[in-house]
Structures are given as C-alpha cells and as structure tokens.
C-alpha positions as a LaTeX table, in Angstrom:
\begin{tabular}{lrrr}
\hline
Residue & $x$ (\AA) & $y$ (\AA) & $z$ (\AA) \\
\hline
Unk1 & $-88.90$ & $-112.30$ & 6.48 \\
Unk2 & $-85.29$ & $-112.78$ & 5.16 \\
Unk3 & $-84.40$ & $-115.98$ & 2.96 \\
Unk4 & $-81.25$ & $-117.51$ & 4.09 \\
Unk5 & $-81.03$ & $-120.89$ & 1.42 \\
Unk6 & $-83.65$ & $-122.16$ & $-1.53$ \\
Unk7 & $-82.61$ & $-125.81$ & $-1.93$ \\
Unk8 & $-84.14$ & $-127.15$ & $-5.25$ \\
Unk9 & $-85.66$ & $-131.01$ & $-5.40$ \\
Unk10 & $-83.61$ & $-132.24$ & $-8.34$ \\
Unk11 & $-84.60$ & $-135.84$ & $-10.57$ \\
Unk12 & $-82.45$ & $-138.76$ & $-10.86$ \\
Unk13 & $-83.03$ & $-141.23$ & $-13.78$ \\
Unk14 & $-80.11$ & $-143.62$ & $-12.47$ \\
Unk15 & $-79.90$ & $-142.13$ & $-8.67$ \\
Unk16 & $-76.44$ & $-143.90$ & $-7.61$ \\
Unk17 & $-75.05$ & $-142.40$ & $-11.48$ \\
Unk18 & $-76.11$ & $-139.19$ & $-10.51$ \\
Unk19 & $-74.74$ & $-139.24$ & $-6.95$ \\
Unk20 & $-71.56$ & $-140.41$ & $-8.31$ \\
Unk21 & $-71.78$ & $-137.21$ & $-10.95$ \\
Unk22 & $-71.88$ & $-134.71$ & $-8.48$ \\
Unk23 & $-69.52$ & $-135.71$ & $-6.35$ \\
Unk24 & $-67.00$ & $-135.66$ & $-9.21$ \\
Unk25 & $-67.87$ & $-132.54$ & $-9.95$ \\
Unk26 & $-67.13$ & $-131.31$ & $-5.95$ \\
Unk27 & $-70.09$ & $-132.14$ & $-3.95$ \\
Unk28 & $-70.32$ & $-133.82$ & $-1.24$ \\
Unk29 & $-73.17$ & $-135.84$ & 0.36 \\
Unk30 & $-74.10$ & $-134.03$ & 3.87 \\
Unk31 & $-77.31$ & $-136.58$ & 4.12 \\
Unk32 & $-78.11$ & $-140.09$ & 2.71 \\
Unk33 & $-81.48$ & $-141.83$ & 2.69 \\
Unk34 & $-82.11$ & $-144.28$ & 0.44 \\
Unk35 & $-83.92$ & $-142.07$ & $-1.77$ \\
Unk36 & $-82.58$ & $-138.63$ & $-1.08$ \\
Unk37 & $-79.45$ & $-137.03$ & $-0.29$ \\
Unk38 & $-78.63$ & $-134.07$ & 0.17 \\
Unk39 & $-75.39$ & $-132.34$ & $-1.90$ \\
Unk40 & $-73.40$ & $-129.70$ & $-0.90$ \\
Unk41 & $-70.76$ & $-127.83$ & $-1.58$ \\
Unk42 & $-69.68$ & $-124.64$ & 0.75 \\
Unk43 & $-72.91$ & $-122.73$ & 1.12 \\
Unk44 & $-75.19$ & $-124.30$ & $-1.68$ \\
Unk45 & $-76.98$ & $-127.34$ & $-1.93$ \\
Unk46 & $-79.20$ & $-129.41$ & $-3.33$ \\
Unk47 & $-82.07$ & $-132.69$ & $-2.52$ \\
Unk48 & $-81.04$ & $-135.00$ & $-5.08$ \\
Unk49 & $-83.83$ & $-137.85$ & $-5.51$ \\
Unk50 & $-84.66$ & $-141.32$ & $-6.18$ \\
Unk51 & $-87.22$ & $-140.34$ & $-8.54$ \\
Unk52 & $-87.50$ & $-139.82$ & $-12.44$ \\
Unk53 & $-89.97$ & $-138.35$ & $-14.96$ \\
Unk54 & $-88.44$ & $-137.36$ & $-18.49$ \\
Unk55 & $-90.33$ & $-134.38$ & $-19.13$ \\
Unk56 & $-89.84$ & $-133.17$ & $-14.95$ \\
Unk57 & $-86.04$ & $-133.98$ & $-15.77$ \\
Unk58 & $-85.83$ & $-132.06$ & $-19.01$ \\
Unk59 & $-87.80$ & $-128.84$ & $-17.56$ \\
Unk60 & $-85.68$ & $-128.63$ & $-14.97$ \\
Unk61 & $-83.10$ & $-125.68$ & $-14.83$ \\
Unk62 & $-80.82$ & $-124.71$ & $-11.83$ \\
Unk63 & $-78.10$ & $-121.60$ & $-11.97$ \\
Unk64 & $-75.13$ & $-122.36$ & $-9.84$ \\
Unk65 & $-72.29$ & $-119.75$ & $-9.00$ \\
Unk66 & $-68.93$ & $-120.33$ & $-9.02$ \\
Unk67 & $-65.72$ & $-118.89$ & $-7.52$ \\
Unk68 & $-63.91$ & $-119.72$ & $-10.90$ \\
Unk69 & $-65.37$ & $-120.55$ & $-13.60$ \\
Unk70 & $-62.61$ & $-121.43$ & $-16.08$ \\
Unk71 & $-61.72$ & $-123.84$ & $-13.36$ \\
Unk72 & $-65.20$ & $-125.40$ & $-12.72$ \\
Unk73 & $-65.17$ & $-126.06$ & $-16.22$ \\
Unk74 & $-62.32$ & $-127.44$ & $-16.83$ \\
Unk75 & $-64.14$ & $-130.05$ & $-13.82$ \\
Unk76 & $-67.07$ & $-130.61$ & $-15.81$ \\
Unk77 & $-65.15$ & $-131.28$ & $-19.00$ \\
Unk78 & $-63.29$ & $-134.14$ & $-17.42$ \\
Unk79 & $-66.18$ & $-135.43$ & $-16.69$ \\
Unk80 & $-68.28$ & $-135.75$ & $-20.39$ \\
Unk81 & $-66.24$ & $-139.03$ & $-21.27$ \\
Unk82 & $-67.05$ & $-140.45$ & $-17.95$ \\
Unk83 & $-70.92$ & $-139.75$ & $-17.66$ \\
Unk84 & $-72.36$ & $-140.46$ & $-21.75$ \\
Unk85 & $-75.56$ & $-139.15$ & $-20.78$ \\
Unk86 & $-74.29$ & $-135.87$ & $-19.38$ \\
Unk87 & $-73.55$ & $-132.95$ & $-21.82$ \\
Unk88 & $-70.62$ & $-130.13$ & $-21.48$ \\
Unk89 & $-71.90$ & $-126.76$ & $-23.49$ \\
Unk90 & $-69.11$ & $-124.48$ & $-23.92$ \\
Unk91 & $-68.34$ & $-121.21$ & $-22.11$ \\
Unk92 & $-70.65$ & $-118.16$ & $-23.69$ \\
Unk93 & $-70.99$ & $-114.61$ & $-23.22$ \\
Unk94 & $-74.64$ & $-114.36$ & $-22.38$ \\
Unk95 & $-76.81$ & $-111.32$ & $-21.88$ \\
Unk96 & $-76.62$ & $-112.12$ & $-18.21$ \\
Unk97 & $-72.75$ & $-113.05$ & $-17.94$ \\
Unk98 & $-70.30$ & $-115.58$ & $-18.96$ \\
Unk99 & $-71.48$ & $-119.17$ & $-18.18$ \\
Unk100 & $-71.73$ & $-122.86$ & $-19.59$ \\
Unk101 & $-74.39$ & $-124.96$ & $-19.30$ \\
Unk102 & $-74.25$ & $-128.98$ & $-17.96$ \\
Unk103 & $-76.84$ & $-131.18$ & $-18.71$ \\
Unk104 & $-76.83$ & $-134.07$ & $-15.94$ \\
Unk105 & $-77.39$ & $-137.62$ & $-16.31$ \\
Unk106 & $-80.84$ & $-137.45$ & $-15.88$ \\
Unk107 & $-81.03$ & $-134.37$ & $-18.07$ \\
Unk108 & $-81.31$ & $-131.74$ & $-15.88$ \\
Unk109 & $-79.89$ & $-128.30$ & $-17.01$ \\
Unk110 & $-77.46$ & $-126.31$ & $-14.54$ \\
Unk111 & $-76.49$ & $-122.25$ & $-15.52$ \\
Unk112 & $-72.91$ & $-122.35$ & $-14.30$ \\
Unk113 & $-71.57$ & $-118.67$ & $-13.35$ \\
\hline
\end{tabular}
C-alpha cells in the first residue's frame, strides 16, 4: 500500500466566513455542496464543513507546508484585521522547524512550515 493524499474533515462555526478565509489565504474551492467543499491549493487539500462543535473545533490541529514561509505569512497577517475571530501567532523557531501558527475562524489550529 502507498498513501498518495490524507485530506482532513475540518469544522466551520460560520461555514460561508470560513470559506471566504481560506480563499484569502490562496485556496481555492475544487467542490461545493452545500455543506462541504473541498479546498485546495496545488497538491493539498482539505473537506471544509457545514458543521460546528467548540471543543471538535478547538482540538483540531492541521500542519500545512509551504513553499515560502515569510511570504505565506505575510498572507495570513493581512488577514487578522479582516477575520476577528482568527488569530496570527508569530514566526518561531520550534524544535521541529520554523513555523507560525493560525487559528481559523472556527478555531481550528494550522502548523504552517
């Protein structure tokens, strides 16, 4: 057996907010139901749905990699004023590399690398 993709089943508290988040910050919507779409962006992707629990939301942790990270940043940043429930950590040196952390709408927490 050889694993080609792992798509995770990520929350949405306000689902057209958080559609509207991660297309700002570069992905685009490859399929739309009325309660799931799917997000991608070059080879990873995600099921973003049209359902919400708080403590599902706040468990949930996703590590995305990233051509450039100083510029992927910079992305995200633009983005805190916008979305007042999403959170912008700052760039770290972590025993596993250099990364930031966003916390989405809904409160989801993505490992950028």
């Amino acid at each position: 057996m050889e694993a080609k993709a792992i798509r995770p089943f990520i929350p949405s508290k306000d689902f057209e907010v958080s559609k509207a988040f991660y297309k700002d910050l570069g992905f685009e919507i490859t399929y739309d139901s009325s309660d799931l779409v799917v997000l991608t962006n070059k080879d990873a992707s995600f099921f973003l749905q049209k359902a919400f629990s708080q403590e599902w939301a706040n468990n949930s942790m996703v590590q995305l990699f990233v051509d450039d990270l100083a510029a992927f940043f910079e992305i995200a940043n633009l983005l805190n004023d916008k979305y007042k429930d999403a959170k912008i950590k700052p760039i770290i040196e972590a025993d596993y590399g250099t990364t930031f952390q966003i916390i989405d709408p809904a409160g989801v927490c993505w490992h950028i690398m």
